[in-house]
C-alpha positions in Angstrom: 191.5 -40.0 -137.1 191.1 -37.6 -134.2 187.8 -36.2 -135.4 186.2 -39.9 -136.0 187.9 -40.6 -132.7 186.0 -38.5 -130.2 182.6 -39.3 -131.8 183.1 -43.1 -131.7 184.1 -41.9 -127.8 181.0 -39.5 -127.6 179.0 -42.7 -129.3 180.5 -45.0 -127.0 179.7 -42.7 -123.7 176.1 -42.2 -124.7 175.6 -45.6 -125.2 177.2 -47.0 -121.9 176.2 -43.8 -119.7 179.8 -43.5 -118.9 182.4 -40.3 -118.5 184.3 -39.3 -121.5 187.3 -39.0 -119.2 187.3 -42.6 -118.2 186.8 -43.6 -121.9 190.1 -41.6 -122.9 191.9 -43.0 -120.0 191.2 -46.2 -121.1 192.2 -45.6 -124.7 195.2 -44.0 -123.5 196.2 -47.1 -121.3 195.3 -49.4 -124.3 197.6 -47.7 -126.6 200.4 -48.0 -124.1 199.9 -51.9 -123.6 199.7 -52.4 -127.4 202.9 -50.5 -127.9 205.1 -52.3 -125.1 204.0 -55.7 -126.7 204.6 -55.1 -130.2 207.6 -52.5 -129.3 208.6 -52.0 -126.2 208.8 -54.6 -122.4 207.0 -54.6 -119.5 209.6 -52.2 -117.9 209.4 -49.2 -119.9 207.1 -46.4 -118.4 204.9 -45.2 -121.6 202.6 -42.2 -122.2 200.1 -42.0 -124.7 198.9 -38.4 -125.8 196.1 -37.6 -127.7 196.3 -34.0 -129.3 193.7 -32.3 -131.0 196.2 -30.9 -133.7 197.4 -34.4 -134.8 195.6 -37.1 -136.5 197.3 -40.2 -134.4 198.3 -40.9 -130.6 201.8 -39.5 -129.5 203.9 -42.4 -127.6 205.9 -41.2 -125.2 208.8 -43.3 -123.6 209.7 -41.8 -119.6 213.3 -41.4 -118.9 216.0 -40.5 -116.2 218.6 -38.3 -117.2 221.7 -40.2 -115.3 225.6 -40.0 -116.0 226.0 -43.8 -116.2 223.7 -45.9 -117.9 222.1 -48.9 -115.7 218.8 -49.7 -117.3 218.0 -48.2 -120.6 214.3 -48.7 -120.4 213.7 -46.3 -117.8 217.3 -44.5 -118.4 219.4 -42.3 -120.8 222.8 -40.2 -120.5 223.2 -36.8 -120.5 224.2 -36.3 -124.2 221.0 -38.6 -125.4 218.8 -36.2 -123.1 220.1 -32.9 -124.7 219.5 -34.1 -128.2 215.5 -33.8 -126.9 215.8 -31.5 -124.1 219.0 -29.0 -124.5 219.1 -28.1 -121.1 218.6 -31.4 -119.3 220.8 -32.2 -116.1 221.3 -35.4 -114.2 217.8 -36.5 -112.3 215.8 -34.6 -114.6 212.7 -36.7 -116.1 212.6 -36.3 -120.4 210.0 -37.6 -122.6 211.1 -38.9 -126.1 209.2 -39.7 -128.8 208.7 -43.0 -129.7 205.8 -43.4 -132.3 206.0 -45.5 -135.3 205.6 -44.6 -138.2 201.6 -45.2 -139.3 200.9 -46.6 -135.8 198.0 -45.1 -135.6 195.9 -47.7 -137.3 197.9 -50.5 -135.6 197.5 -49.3 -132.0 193.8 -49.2 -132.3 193.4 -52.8 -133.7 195.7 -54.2 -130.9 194.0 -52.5 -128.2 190.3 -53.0 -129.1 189.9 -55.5 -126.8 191.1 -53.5 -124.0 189.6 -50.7 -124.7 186.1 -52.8 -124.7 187.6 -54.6 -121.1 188.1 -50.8 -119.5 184.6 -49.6 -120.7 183.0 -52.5 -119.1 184.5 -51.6 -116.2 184.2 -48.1 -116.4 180.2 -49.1 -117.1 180.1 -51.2 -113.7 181.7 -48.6 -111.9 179.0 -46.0 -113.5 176.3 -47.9 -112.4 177.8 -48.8 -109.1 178.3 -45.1 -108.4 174.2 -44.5 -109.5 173.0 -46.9 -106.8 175.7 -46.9 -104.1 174.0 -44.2 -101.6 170.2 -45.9 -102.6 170.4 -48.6 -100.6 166.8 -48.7 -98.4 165.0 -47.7 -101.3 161.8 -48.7 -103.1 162.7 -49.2 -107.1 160.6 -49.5 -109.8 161.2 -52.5 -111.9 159.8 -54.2 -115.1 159.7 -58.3 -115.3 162.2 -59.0 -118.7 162.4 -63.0 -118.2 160.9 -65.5 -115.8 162.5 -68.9 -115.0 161.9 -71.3 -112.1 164.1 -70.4 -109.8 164.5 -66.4 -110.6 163.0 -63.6 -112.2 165.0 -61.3 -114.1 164.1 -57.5 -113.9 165.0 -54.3 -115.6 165.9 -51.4 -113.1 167.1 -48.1 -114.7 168.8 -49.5 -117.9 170.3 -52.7 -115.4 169.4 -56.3 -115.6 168.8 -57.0 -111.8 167.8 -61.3 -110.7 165.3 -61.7 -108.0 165.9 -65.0 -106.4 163.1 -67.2 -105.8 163.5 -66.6 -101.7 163.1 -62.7 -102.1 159.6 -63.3 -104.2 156.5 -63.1 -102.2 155.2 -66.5 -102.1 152.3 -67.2 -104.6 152.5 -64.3 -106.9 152.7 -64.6 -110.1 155.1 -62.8 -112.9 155.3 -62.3 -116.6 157.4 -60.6 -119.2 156.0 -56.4 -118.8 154.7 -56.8 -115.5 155.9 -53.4 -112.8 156.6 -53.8 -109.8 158.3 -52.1 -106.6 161.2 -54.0 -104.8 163.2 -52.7 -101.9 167.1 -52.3 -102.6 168.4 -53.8 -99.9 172.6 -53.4 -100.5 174.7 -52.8 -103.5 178.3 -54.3 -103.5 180.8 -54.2 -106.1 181.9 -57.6 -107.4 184.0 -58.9 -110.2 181.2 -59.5 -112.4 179.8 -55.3 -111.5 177.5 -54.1 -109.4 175.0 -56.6 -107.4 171.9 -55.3 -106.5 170.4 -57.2 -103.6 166.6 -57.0 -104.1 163.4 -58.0 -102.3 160.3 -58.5 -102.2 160.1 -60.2 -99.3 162.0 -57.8 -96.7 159.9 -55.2 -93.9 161.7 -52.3 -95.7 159.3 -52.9 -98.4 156.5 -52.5 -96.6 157.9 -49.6 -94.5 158.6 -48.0 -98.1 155.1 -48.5 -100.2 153.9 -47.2 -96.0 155.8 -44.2 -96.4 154.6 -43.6 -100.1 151.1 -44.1 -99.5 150.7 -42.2 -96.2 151.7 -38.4 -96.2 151.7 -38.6 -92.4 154.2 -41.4 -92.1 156.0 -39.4 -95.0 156.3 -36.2 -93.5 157.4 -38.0 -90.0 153.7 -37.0 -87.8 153.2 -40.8 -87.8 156.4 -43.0 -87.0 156.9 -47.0 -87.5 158.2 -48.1 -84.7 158.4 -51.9 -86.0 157.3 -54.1 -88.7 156.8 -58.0 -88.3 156.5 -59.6 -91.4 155.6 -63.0 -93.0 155.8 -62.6 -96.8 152.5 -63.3 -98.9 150.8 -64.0 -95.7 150.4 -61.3 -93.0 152.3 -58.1 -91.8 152.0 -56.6 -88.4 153.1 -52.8 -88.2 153.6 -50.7 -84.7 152.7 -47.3 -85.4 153.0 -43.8 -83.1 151.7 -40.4 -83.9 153.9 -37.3 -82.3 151.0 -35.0 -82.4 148.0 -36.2 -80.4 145.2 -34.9 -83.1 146.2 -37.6 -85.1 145.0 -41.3 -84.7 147.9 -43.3 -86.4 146.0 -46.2 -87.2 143.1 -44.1 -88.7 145.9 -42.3 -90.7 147.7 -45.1 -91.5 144.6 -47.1 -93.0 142.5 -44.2 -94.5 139.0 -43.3 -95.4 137.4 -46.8 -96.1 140.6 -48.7 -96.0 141.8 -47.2 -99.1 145.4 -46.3 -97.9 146.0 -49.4 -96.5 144.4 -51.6 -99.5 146.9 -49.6 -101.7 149.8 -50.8 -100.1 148.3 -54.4 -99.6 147.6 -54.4 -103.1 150.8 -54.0 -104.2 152.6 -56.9 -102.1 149.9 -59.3 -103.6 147.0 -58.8 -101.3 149.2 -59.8 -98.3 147.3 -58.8 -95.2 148.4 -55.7 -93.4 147.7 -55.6 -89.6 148.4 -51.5 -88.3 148.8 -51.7 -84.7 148.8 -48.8 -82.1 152.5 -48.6 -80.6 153.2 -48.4 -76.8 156.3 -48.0 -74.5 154.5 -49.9 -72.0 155.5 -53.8 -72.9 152.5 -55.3 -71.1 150.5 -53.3 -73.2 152.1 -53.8 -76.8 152.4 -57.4 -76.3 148.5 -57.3 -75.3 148.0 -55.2 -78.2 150.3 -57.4 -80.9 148.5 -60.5 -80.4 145.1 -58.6 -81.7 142.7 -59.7 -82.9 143.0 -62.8 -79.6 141.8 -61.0 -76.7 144.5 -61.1 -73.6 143.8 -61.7 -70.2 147.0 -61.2 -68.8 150.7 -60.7 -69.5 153.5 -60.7 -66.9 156.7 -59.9 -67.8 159.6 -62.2 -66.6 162.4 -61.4 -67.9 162.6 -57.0 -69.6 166.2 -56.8 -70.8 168.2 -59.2 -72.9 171.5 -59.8 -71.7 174.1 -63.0 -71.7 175.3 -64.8 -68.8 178.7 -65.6 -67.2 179.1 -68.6 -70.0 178.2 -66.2 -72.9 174.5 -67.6 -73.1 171.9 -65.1 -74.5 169.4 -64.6 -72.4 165.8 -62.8 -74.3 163.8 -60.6 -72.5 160.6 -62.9 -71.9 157.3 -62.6 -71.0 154.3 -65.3 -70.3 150.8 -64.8 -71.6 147.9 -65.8 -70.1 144.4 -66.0 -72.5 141.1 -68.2 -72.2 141.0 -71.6 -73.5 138.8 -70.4 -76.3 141.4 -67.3 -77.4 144.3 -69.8 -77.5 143.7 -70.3 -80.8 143.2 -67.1 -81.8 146.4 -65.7 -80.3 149.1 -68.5 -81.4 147.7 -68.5 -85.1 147.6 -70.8 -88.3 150.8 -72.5 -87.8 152.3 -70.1 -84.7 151.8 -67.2 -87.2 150.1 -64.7 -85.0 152.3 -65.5 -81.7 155.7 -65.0 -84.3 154.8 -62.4 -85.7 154.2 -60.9 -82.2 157.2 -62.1 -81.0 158.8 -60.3 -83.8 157.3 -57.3 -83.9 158.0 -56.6 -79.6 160.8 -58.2 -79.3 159.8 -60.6 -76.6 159.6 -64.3 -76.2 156.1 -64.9 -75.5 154.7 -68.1 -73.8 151.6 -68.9 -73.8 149.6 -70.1 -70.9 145.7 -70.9 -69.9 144.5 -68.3 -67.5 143.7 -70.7 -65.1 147.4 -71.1 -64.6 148.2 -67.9 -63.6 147.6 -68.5 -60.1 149.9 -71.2 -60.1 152.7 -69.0 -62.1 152.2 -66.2 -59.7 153.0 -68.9 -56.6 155.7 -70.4 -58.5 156.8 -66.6 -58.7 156.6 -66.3 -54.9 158.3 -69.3 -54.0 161.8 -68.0 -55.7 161.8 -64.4 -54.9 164.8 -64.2 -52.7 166.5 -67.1 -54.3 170.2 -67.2 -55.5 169.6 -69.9 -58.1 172.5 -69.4 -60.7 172.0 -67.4 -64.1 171.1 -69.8 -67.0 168.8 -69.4 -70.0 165.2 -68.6 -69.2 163.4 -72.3 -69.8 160.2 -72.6 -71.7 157.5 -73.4 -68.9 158.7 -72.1 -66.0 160.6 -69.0 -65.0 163.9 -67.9 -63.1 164.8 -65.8 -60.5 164.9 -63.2 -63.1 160.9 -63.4 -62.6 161.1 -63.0 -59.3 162.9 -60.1 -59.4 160.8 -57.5 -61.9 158.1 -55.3 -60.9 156.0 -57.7 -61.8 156.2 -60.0 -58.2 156.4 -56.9 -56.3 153.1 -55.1 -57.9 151.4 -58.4 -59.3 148.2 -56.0 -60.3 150.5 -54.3 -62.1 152.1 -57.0 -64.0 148.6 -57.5 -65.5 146.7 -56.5 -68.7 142.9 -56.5 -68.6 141.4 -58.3 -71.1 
């Protein structure tokens, strides 16, 4: 029995990509259950041993050697305990042998389905343990079944669901198709590991970025932010640390051929790369490309909440031509959101002939004491009136 034994375990651990240790604990533990039922009660502390000498599991009842006898399941008297152990003494723990006779064949039937219960598990917790610490990482995948609502996709050996809200809008799958998705988290359910994918999230953009570009790989060119509207448009902030190197020439590549590689893969969605700057005036000018600015003053440069716990966004208004409105808020508000997204600011959007107006409207509350309340959508607080903007108001602008 043993020999068969360890190759149905050796079988069984190639197969499921699971340790033989937790296959012979399991065993072990199924043994025991099947003896307390058929045997035994629930009370009785067994050990199973597997020997490599014998042909069948030695079970192995736990006792307290104790000079008066309250519980026999977990106790036995002096005397009893010398029969196995000759020099036993009260409080000493004894094992006695308890196997039946031709329980070897027995045991195994009765505990087949636990044993299949505790590789299961032991198979979730494998595969838990392979993607644990990969969480942020671009995975390969192959498409194994397409319904409405899902696709399901083979990762590594896994059968991983992409929901129908993590799928880039238009694109179409079918049974062998590859593709990358971004492993967003893996948690450790019931029902095994779930891997939260997407195709949908800025990671994968940052990641296909980062394989595609040595110079964002090897850290010369940094992302400093990602907007992103699935299937439709992406804008990327980019920085180089070494001034020899233009991060949006790296970034898109002789030809456009580094940038078309990473657009190709996310289903020709469009891929804006965008010249990063501390200066706010200047990324928001810059993240509402291709519109051309004629002025942006800041009104509001840290976000904060107020006395009642309201959030207040930092905030700034933008001032274009009539003919570059367009332009700059987008099909649908997608340009302005994305810009929004990407620096963090509420923008509002104004003709440039208003900025006189907004700058007197500026003037008229700087001094005033009006109370702290959220930033409104047309007109601004004294939070306005008190940035570096009113004090400098040529420096509060961006030329066009």
């Amino acid at each position: 029995m043993r020999a068969s034994f360890i190759a149905a375990i050796n079988q069984i651990c190639a197969e499921k990509s699971v340790k033989p240790e937790q296959v012979l604990e399991a065993v072990k533990q199924a043994i025991a259950t099947a003896y307390r039922k058929d045997f035994g009660n629930k009370e009785q502390e067994i050990r199973v041993e597997l020997d490599e000498g014998k042909d069948m599991p030695t079970i192995l009842i736990v006792k307290e050697v104790v000079e008066n006898i309250e519980n026999d399941n977990f106790e036995v008297s002096v005397k009893d305990a010398r029969k196995v152990k000759p020099d036993a003494e009260v409080g000493d723990e004894i094992t006695i042998d308890v196997t039946p006779v031709g329980y070897g064949r027995i045991a195994a039937q009765a505990a087949k389905q636990v044993i299949l219960q505790k590789l299961q598990e032991a198979e979730k917790q494998s595969l838990y343990e392979m993607f644990k610490d990969r969480e942020n990482e671009l995975l390969t995948a192959t498409v194994t079944k397409v319904e409405p609502n899902w696709v399901t996709l083979e990762i590594e050996g896994m059968a991983v669901s992409l929901p129908w809200r993590e799928q880039i809008p238009g694109e179409h799958y079918y049974t062998g198709k590859r593709i990358r998705v971004y492993l967003d988290t893996v948690e450790l359910t019931g029902k095994g590991p779930q891997l939260r994918i997407s195709r949908t999230h800025a990671g994968l953009v940052r990641k296909l970025l980062e394989l595609e570009i040595p110079e964002v790989r090897n850290g010369d060119v940094t992302i400093k932010a990602i907007a992103r509207d699935a299937g439709f448009r992406s804008k990327v902030a980019v920085a180089s640390s070494d001034p020899r190197i233009d991060p949006i020439g790296a970034c898109v590549g002789q030809k456009g051929v580094r940038i078309q590689a990473v657009m190709e893969e996310i289903n020709g969605e469009r891929v804006d790369m965008i010249e990063w700057s501390e200066d706010p005036i200047r990324l928001i000018s810059t993240a509402l490309q291709p519109a051309s600015i004629s002025a942006v003053i800041i009104v509001n440069d840290q976000e904060r909440f107020d006395d009642q716990n309201r959030r207040i966004k930092k905030r700034a208004a933008v001032f274009v031509e009539e003919a570059q409105r367009p332009m700059a808020i987008g099909k649908k508000g997608q340009n302005i959101r994305l810009a929004t997204e990407l620096t963090g600011f509420e923008l509002d959007m104004y003709n440039y002939e208003e900025l006189p107006a907004f700058k007197a409207k500026l003037s008229e509350l700087k001094g005033t004491s009006l109370p702290a309340e959220p930033v409104p959508e047309e007109t601004p607080t004294e939070e306005a009136a008190q940035t570096e903007e009113t004090k400098d108001e040529g420096a509060a602008e961006a030329a066009p």
